[in-house]
Backbone as a ProteinNet text record, in pm:
[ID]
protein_1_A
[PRIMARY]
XXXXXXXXXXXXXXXXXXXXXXXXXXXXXXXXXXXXXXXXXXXXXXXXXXXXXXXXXXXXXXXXXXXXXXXXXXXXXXXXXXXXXXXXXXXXXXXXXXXXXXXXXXXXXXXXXXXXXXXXXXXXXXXXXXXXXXXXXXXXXXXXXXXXXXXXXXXXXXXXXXXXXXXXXXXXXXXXXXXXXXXXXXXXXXXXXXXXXXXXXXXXXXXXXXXXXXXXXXXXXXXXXXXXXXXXXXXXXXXXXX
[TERTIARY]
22	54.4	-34.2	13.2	-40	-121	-258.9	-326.1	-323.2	-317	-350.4	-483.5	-485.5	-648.6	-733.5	-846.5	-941.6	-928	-920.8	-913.9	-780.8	-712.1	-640.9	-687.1	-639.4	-649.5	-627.4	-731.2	-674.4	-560.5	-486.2	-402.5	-400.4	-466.5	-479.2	-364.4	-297.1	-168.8	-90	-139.6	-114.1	-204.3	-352.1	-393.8	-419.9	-417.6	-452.8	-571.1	-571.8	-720.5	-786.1	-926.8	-958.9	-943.4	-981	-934.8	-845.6	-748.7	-631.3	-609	-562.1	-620.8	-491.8	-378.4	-280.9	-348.3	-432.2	-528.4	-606.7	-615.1	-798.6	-878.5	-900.8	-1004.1	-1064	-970.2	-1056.5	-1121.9	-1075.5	-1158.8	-1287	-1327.3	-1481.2	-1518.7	-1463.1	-1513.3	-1499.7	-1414.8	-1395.7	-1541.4	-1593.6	-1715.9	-1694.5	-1836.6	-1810.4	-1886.6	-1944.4	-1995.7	-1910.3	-1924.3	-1838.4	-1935.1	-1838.3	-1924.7	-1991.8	-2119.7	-2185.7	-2155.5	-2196.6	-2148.4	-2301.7	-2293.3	-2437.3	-2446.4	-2525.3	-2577.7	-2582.2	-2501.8	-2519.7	-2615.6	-2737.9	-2794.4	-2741	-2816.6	-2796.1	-2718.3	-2748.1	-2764	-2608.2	-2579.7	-2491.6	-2338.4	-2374.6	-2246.6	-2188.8	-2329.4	-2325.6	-2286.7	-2275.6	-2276.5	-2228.6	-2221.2	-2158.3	-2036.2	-2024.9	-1916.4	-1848.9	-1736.7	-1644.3	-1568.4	-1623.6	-1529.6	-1437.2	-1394.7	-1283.9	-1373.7	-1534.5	-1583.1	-1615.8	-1583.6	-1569	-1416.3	-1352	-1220.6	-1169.1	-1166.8	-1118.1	-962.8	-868.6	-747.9	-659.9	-686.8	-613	-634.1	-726.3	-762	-664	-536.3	-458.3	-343.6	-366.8	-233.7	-247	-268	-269.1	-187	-79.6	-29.6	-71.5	-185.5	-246.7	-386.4	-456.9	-592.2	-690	-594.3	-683	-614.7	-502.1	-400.9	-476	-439.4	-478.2	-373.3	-402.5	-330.7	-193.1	-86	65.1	102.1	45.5	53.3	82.8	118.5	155.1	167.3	140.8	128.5	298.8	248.3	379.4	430.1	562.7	614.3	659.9	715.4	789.5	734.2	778.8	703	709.4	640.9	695.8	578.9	608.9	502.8	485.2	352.5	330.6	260.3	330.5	266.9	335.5	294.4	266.5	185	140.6	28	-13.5	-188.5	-321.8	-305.3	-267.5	-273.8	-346.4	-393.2	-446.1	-349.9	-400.9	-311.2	-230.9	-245.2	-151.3	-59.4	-48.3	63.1	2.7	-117.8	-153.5	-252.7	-231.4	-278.5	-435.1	-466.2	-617.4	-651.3	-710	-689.1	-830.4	-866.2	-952.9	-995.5	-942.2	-1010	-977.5	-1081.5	-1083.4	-998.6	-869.6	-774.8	-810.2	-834.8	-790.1	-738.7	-708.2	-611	-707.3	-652.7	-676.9	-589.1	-525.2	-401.6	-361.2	-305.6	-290	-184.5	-179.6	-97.5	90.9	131.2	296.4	343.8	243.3	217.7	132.7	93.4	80.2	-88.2	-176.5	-313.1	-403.5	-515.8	-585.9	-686.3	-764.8	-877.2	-994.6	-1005.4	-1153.8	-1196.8	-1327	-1378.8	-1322.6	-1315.3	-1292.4	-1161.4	-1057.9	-901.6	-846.5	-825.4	-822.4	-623.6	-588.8	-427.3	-325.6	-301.1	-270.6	-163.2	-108.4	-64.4	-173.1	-94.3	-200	-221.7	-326.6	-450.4	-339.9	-307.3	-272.7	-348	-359.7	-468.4	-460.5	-314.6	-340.6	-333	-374.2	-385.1	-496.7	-564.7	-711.3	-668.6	-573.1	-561.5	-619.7	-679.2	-750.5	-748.9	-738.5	-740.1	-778.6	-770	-848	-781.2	-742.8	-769.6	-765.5	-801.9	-779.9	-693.7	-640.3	-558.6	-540.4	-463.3	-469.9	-430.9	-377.8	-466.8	-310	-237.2	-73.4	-135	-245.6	-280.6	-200.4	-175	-62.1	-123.7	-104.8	-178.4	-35.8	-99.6	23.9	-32.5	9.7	-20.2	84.8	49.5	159.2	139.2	189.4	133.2	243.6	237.1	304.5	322.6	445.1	527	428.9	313	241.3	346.9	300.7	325.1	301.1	376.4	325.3	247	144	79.1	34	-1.5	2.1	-158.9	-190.6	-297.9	-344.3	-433.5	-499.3	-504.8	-409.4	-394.4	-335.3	-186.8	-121.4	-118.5	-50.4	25.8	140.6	195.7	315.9	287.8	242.7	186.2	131.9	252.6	242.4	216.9	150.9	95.8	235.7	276.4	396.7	303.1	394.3	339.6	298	163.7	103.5	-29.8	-44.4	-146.1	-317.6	-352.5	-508.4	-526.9	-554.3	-570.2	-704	-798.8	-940.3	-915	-937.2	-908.8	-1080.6	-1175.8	-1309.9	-1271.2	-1355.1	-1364.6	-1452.2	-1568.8	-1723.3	-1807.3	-1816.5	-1932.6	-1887.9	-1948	-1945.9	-1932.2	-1984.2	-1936.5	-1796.4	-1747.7	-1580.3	-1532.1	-1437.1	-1365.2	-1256.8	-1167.5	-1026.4	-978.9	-1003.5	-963	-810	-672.9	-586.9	-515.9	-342.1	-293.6	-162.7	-70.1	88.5	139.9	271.8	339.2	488.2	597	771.6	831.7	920.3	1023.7	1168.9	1184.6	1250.6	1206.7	1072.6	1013.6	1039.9	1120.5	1124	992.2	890.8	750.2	672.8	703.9	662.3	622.6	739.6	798.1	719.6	715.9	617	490.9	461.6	303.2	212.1	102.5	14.1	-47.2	-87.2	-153.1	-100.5	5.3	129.4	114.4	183	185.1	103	-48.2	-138.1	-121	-39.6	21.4	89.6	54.1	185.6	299.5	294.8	361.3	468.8	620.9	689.6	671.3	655.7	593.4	487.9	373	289.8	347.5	359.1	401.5	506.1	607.1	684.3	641.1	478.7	363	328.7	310.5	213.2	306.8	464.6	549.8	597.2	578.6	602.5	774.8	827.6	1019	1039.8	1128.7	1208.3	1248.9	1176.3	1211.5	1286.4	1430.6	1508.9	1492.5	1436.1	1431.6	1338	1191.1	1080.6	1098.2	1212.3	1222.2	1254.3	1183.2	1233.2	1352.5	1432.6	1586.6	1537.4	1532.2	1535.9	1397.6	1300.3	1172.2	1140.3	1097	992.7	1043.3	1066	1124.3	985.9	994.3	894.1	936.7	786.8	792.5	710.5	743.8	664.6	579.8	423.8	384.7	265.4	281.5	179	64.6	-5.3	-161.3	-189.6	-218.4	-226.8	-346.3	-466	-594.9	-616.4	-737.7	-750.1	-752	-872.8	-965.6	-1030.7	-1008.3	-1106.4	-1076.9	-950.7	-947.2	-936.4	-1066.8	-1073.5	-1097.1	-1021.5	-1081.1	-1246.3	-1285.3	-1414.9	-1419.6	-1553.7	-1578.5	-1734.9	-1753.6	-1826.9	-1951.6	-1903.7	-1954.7	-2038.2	-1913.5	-1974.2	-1789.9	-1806.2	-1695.8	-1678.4	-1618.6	-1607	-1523.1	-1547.4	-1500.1	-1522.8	-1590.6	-1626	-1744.2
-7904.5	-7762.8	-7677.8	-7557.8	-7516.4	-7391.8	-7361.5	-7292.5	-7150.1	-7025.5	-6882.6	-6904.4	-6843	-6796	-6719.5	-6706.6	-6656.4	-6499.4	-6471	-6311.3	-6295	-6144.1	-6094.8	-6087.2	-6063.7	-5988.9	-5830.8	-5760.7	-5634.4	-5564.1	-5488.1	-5452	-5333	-5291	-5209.1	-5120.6	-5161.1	-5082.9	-5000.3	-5007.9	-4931.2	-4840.6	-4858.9	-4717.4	-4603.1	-4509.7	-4403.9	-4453.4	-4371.2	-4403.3	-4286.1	-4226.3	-4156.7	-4013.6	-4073.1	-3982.2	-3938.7	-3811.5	-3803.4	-3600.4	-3631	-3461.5	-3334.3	-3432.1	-3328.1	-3279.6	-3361.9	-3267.2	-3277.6	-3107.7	-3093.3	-3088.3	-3109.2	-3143.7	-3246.3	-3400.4	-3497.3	-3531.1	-3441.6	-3413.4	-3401.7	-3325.6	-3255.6	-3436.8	-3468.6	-3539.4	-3710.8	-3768.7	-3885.6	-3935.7	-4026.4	-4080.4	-4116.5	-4058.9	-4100.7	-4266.6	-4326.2	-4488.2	-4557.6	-4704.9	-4790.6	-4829.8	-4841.8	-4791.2	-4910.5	-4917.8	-5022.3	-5058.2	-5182.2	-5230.2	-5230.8	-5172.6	-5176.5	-5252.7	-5340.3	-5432.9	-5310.1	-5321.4	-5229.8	-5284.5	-5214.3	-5275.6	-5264.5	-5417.6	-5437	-5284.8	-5154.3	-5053.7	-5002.6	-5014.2	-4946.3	-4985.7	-5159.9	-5235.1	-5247.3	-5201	-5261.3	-5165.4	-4980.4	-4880.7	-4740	-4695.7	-4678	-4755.3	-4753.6	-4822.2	-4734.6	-4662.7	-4602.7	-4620.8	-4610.6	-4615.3	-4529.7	-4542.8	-4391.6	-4302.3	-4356.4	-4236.2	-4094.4	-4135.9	-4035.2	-3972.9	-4002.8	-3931.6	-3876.4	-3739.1	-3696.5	-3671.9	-3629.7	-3660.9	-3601.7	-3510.6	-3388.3	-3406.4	-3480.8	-3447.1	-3495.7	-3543.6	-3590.1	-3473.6	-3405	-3320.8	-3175.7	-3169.2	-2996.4	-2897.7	-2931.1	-2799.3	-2779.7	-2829.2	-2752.4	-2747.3	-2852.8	-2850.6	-2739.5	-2651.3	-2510.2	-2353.1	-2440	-2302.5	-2224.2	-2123.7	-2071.2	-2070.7	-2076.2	-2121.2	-2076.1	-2148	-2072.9	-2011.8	-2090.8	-2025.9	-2173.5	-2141	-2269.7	-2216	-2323.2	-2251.6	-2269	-2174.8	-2145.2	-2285.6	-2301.9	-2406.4	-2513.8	-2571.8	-2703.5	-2775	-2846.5	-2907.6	-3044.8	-3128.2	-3309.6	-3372.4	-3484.6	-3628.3	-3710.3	-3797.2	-3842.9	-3930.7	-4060.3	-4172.5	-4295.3	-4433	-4563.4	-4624	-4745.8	-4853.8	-4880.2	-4876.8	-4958.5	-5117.7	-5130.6	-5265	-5377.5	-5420.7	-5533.5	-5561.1	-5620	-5669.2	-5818.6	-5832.1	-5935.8	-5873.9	-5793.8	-5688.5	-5787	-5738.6	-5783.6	-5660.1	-5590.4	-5474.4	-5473.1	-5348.6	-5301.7	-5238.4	-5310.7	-5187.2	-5152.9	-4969.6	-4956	-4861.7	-4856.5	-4748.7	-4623	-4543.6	-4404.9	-4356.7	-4279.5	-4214.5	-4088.3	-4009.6	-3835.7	-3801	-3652.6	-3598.8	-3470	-3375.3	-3262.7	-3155.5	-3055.6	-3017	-2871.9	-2853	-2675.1	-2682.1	-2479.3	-2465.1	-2438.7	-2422.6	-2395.2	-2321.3	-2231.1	-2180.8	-2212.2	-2279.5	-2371.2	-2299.1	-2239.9	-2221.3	-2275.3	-2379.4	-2434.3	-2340.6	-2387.2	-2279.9	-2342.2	-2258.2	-2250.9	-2143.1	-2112.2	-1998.3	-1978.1	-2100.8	-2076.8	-2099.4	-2095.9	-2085.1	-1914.6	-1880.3	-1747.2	-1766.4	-1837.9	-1775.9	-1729.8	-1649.3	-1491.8	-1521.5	-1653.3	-1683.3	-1687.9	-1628.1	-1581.5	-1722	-1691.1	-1760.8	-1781.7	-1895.4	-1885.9	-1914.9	-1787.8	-1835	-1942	-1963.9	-2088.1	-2234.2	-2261.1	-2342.9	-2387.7	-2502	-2519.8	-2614.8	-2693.1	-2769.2	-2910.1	-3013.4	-3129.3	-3193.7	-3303.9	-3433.4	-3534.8	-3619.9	-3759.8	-3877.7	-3981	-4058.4	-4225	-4305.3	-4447.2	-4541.2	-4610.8	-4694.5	-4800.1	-4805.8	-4916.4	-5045.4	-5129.5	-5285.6	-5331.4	-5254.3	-5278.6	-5223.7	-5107	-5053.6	-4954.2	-4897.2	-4793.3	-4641	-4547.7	-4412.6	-4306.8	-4193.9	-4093.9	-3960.8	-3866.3	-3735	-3613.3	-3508.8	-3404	-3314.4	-3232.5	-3115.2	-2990.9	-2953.4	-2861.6	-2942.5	-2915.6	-2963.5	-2881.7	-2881.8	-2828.7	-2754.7	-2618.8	-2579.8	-2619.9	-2616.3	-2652.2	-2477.9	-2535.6	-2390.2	-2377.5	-2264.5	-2277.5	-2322.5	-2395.4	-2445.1	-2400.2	-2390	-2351.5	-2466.6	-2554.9	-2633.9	-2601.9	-2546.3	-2500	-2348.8	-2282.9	-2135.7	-2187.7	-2274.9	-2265.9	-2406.3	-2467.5	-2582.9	-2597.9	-2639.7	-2648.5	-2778.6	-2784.2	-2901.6	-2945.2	-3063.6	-3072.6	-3063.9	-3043.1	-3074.6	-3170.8	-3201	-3337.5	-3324.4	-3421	-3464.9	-3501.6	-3503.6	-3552.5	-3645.4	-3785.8	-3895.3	-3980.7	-3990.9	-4043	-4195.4	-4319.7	-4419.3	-4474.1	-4516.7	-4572.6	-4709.7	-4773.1	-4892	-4942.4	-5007.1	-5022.2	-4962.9	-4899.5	-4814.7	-4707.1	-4650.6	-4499.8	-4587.7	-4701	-4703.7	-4778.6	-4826.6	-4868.6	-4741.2	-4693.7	-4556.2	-4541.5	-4511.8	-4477.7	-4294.7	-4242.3	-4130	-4140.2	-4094.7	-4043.7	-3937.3	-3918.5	-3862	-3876.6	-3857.5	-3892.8	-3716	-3744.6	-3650.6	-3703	-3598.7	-3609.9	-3635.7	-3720.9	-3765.8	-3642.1	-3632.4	-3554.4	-3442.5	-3425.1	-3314.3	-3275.6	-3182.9	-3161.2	-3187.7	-3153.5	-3130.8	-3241.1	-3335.3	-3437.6	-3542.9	-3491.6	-3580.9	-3472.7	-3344.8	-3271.5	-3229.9	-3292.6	-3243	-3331.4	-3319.8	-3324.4	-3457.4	-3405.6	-3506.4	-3663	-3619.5	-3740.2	-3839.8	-3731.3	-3785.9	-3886.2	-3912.1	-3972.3	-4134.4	-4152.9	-4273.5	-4351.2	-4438.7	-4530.7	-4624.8	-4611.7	-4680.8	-4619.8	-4632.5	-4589	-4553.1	-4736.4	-4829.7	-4732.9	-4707.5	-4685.1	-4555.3	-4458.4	-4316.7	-4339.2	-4420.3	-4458.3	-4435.7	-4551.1	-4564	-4454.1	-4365.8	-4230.4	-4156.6	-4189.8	-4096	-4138.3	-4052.3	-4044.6	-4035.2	-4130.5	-4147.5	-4057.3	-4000.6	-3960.6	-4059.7	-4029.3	-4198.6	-4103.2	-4117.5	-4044.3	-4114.3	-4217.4	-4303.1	-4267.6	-4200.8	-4200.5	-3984.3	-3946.1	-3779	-3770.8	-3611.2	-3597.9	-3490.2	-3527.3	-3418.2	-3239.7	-3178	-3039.9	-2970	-3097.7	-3045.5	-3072.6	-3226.5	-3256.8	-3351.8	-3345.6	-3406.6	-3536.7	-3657.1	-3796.5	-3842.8	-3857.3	-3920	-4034.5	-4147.1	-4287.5	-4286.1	-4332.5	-4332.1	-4439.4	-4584.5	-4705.8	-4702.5	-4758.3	-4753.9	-4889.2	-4915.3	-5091.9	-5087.9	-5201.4	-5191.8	-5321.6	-5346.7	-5457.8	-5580.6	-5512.2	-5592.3	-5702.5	-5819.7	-5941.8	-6010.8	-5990	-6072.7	-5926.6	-5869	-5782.2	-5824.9	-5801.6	-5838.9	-5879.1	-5963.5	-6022.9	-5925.4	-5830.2	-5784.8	-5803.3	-5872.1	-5901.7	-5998.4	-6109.5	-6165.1	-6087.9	-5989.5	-5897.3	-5806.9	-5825.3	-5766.8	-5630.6	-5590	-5397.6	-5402.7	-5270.3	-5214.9	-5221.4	-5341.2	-5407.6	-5326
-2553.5	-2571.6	-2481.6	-2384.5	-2296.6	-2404.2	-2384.7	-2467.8	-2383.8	-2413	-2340.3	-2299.8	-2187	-2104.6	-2217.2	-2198.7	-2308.1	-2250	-2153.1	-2085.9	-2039.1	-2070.4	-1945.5	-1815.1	-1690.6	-1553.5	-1628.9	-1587.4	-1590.4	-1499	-1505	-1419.2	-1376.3	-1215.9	-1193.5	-1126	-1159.2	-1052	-1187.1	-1326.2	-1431.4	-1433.3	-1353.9	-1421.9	-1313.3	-1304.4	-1196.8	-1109	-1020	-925.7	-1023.6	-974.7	-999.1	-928.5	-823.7	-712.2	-665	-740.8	-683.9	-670.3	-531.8	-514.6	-523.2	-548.9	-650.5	-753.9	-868.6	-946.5	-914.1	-889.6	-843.2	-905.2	-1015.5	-1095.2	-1065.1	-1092.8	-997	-875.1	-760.6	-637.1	-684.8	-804.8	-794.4	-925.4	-988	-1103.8	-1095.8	-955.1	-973	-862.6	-916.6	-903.5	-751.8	-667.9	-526.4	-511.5	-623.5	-577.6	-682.4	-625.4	-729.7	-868.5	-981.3	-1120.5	-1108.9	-1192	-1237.3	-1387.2	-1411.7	-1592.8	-1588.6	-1698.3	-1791.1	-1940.2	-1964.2	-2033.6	-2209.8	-2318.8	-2427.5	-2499.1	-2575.2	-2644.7	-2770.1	-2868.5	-3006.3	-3081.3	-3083.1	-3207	-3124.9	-2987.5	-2972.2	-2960.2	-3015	-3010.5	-3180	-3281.2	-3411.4	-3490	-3466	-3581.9	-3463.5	-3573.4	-3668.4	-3720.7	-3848.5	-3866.1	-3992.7	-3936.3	-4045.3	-4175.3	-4236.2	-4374.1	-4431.5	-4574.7	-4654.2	-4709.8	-4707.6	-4746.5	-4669.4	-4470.1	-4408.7	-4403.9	-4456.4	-4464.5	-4554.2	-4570.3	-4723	-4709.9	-4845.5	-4799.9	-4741.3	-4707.7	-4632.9	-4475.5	-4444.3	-4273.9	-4202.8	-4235.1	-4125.4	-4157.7	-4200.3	-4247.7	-4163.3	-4077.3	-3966.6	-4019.1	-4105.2	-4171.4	-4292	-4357.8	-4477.3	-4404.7	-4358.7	-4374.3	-4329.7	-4255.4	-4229	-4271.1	-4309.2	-4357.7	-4507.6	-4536.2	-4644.8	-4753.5	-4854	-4976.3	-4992.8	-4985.2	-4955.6	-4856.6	-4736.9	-4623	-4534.7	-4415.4	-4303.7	-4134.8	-4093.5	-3936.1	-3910.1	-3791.3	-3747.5	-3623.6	-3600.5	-3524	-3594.3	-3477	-3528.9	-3571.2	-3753.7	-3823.1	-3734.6	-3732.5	-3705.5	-3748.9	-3802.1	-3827.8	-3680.2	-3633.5	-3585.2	-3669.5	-3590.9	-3678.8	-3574.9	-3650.3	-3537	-3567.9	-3513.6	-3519.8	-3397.2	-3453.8	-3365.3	-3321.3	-3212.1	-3211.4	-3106.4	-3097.4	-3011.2	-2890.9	-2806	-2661	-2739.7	-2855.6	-2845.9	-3003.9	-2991	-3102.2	-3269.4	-3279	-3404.9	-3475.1	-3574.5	-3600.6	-3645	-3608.9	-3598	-3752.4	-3834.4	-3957	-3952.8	-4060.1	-4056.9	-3950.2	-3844.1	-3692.8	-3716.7	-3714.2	-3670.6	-3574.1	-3599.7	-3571.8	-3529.8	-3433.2	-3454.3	-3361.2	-3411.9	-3322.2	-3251.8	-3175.2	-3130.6	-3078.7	-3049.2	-2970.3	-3000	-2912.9	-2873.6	-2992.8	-3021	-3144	-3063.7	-3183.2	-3109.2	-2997.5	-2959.1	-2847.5	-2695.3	-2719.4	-2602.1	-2639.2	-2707.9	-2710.7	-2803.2	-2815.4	-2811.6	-2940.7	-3051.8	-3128.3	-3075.6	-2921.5	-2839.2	-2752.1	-2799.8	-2731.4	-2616	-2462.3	-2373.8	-2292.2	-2394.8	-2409.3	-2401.9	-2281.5	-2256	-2242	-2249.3	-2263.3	-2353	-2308.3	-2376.3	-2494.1	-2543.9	-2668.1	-2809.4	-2840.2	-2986.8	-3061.6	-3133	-3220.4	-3340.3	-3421	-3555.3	-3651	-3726.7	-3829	-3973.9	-3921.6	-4038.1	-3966.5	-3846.8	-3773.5	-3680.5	-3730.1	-3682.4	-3568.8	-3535.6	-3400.7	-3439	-3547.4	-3555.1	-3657.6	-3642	-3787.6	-3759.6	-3863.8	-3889.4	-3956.3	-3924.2	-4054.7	-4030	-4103.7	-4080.9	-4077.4	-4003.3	-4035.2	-4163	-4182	-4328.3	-4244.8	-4350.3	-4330.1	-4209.6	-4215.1	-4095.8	-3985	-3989.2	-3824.1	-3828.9	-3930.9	-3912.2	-3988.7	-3903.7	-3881	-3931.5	-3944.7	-4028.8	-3960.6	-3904.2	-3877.9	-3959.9	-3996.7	-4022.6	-3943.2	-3837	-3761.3	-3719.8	-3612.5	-3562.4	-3416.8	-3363.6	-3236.1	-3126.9	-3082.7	-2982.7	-2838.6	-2794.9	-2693.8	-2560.5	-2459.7	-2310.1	-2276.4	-2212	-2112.4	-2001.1	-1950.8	-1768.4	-1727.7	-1602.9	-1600.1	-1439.7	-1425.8	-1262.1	-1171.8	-1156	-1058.8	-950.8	-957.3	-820	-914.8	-830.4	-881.5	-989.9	-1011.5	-1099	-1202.2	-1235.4	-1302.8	-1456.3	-1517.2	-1681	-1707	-1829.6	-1927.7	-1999.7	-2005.6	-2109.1	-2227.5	-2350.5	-2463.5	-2492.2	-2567.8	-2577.6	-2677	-2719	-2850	-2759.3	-2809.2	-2807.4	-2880.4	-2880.9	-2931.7	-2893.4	-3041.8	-3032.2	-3082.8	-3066.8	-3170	-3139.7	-3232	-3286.6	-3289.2	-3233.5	-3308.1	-3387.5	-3392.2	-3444.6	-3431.3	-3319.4	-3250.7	-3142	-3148	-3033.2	-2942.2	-2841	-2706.6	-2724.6	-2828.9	-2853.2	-2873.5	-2751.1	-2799.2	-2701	-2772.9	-2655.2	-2646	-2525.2	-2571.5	-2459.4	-2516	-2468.2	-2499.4	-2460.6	-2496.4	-2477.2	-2617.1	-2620.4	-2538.4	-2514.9	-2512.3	-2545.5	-2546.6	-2629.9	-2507.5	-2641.2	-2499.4	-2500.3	-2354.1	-2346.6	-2288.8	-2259.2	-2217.9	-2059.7	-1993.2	-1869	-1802	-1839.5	-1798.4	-1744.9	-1783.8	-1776.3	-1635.2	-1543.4	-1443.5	-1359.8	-1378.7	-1297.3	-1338.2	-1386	-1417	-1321.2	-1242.9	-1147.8	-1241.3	-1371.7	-1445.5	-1448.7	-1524.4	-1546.7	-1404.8	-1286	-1186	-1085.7	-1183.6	-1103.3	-1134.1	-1276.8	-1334.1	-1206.3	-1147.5	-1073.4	-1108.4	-1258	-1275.1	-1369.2	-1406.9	-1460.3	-1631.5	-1650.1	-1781.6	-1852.9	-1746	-1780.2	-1876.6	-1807	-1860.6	-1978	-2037.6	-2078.6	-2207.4	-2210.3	-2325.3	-2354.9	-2289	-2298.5	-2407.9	-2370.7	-2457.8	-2607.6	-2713.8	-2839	-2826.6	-2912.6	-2883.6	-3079.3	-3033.2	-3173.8	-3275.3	-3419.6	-3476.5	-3624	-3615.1	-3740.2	-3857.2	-3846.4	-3961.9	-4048.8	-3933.5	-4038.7	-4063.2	-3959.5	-4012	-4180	-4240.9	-4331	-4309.5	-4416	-4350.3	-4397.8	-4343.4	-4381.5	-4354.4	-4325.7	-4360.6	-4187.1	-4152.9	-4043.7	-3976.8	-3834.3	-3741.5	-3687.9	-3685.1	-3702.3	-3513.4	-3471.3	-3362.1	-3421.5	-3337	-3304	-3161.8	-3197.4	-3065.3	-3144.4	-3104.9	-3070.1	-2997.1	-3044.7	-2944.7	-2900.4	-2830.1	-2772.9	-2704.9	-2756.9	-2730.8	-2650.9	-2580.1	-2522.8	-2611	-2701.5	-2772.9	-2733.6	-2857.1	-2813.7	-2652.5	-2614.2	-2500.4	-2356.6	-2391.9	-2237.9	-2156.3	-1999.4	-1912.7	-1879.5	-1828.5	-1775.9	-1608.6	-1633.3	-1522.4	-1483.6	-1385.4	-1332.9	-1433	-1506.6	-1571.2	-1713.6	-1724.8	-1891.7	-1943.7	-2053.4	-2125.1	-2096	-2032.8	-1996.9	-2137.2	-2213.1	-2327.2	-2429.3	-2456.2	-2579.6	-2644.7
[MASK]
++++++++++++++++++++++++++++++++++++++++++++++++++++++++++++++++++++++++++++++++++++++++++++++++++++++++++++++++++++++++++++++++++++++++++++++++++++++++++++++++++++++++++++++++++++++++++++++++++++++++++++++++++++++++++++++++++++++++++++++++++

């Protein structure tokens, strides 16, 4: 019986360069030497380690958890939800989930969010919560706005989530971000565009799942998280990610 390799190949033709000067942001931020792997010590591979006693029960719910009593933010209700899973589709339970993301108006609750869509005050933009023992995560929120960004003169953000997933420790951490399918925005955004690969972006997108909508109330996207884990690439004789 032929046994699997102990490592993937990573595959670099899925992930962006860094350097890509349609966004100019990365001109000033993608590293001008090639990175070094650094050796983690003992404390920063071992802890924190999350439990239910950091999660109380409301934090995944964005339409109560900052609203005021009989009150709800404004926009399109929808659930986001899906499973944590390993590179070999076997679920992650237990990981620190959160979210982050502009309100129905395409504006953000941060000091240095100057666009001119108003603040909702029953809408704080952030949640939390853990996966259970399937790897499977639950959000309630508002359908986030696209907004204009200082890259070219004409250049919008599609709508899109902020996504934190934890693993054992602060240096185990994935930060991304989903966006909807269907979104015009998408195919032109500078960001998107640094993806080379079709696939890749495919992943990035949350698909309409009617099965998990409620009728009358909240329209349910699906969006999966797929982690390296135990079998990460081997770079340069040390585990990158781990």
């Amino acid at each position: 019986m032929t046994r699997p390799g102990e490592y993937y190949q990573r595959d670099r033709t899925v992930h962006p360069p860094a350097y890509t000067p349609d966004y100019k942001t990365s001109v000033a931020r993608s590293p001008r030497y090639a990175p070094i792997s650094l050796q983690n010590s003992v404390s920063e591979i071992t802890g924190p380690v999350f439990g239910h006693d950091d999660i109380d029960a409301g934090d995944n719910d964005l339409l109560s958890n900052y609203a005021k009593a009989g009150e709800s933010p404004i926009g399109e209700r929808i659930i986001l939800h899906g499973r944590v899973l390993d590179e070999n589709a076997r679920p992650v339970p237990n990981t620190l989930v959160e979210v982050w993301q502009a309100n129905a108006g395409g504006r953000y609750r941060h000091k240095k969010d100057s666009y001119l869509a108003p603040i909702d005050p029953n809408f704080g933009g952030c949640g939390r919560t853990l996966t259970d023992k399937n790897g499977y995560y639950y959000f309630r929120t508002v359908k986030p706005g696209a907004y204009p960004w200082r890259n070219q003169v004409n250049n919008w953000r599609p709508a899109h989530i902020h996504l934190s997933v934890f693993g054992s420790a602060f240096v185990q951490r994935l930060i991304t971000q989903c966006y909807f399918e269907g979104d015009p925005l998408i195919p032109i955004c500078p960001i998107v565009q640094t993806i080379p690969d079709p696939d890749a972006i495919a992943q990035l997108t949350a698909t309409l799942d009617l099965n998990a909508t409620i009728p009358l109330d909240t329209i349910a996207y699906r969006f999966d998280i797929v982690l390296r884990g135990r079998r990460s690439t081997l770079f340069e004789n040390r585990l990158e990610g781990n």
